[in-house]
C-alpha positions as CSV (number, residue, x, y, z in Angstrom):
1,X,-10.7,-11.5,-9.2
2,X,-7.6,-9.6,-10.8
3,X,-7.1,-6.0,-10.3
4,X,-5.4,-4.1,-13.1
5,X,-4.3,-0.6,-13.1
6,X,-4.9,1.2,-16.4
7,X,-4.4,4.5,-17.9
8,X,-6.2,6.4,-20.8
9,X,-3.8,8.1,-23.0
10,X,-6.3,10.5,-24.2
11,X,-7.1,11.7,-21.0
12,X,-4.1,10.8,-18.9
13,X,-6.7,9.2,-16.8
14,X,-5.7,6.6,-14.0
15,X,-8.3,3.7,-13.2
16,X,-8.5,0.5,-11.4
17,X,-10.4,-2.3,-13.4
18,X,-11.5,-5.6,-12.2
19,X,-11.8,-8.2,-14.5
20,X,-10.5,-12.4,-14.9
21,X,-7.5,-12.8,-16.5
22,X,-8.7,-14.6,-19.7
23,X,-10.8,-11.3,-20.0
24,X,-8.0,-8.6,-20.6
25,X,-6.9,-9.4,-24.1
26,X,-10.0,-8.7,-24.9
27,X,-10.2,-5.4,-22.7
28,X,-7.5,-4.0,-24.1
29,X,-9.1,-4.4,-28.0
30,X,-12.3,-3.2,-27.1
31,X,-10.3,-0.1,-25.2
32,X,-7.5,1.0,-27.9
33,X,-6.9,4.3,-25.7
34,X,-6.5,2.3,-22.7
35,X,-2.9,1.2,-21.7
36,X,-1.6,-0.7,-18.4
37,X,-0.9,1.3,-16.1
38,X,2.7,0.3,-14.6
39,X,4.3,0.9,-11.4
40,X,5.2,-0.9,-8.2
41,X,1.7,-1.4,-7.0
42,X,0.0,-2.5,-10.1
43,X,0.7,-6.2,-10.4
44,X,-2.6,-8.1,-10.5
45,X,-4.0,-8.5,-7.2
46,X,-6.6,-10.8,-5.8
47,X,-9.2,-9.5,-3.0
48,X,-9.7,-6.1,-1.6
49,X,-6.5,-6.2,1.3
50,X,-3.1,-6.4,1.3
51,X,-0.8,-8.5,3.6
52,X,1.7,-6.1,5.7
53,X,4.6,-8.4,6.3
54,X,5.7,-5.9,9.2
55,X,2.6,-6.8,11.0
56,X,2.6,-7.5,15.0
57,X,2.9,-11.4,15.7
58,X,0.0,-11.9,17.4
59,X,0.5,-13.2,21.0
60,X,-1.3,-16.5,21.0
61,X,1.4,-17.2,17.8
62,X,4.2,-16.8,20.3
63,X,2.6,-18.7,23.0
64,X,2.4,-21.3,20.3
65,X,5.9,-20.9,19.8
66,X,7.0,-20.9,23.1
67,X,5.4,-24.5,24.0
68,X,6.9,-26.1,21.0
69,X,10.0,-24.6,22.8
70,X,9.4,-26.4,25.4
71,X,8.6,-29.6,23.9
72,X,11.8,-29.8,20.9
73,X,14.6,-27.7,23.3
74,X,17.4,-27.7,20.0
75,X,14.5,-26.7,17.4
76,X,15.3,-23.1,15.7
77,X,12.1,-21.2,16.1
78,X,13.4,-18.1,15.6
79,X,13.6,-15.0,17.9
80,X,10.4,-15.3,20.2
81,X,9.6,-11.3,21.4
């Protein structure tokens, strides 16, 4: 379900609410103060973890790689660590 990052402009308050999307029109009616929150990490986001593109390959992904290799010699599998 959608995370939204929201802020209260009474209380300057910043707070995470989880909710579907056909639910925050309605939010935001029944909360006049509240107001989205907006910076780089607020998009809606689905689940509790990120993906970090930077990430390790993880070695039975480049043996993978390697084989296929192998197999197709003039494939472009990129640059195998």
């Amino acid at each position: 379900m959608p995370r939204y990052d929201f802020r209260d402009t009474v209380t300057g308050e910043e707070f995470e609410v989880e909710m579907k999307i056909s639910e925050y029109d309605n939010y935001l009616k029944e909360n006049p103060t509240h107001q989205r929150a907006w910076n780089p990490n607020s998009a809606p986001s689905i689940g509790r973890t990120t993906v970090n593109l930077g990430s390790k390959i993880p070695d039975w992904h480049k043996d993978n790689m390697k084989e296929m290799k192998k197999i197709h010699p003039k494939g472009n599998y990129g640059i195998l660590d």
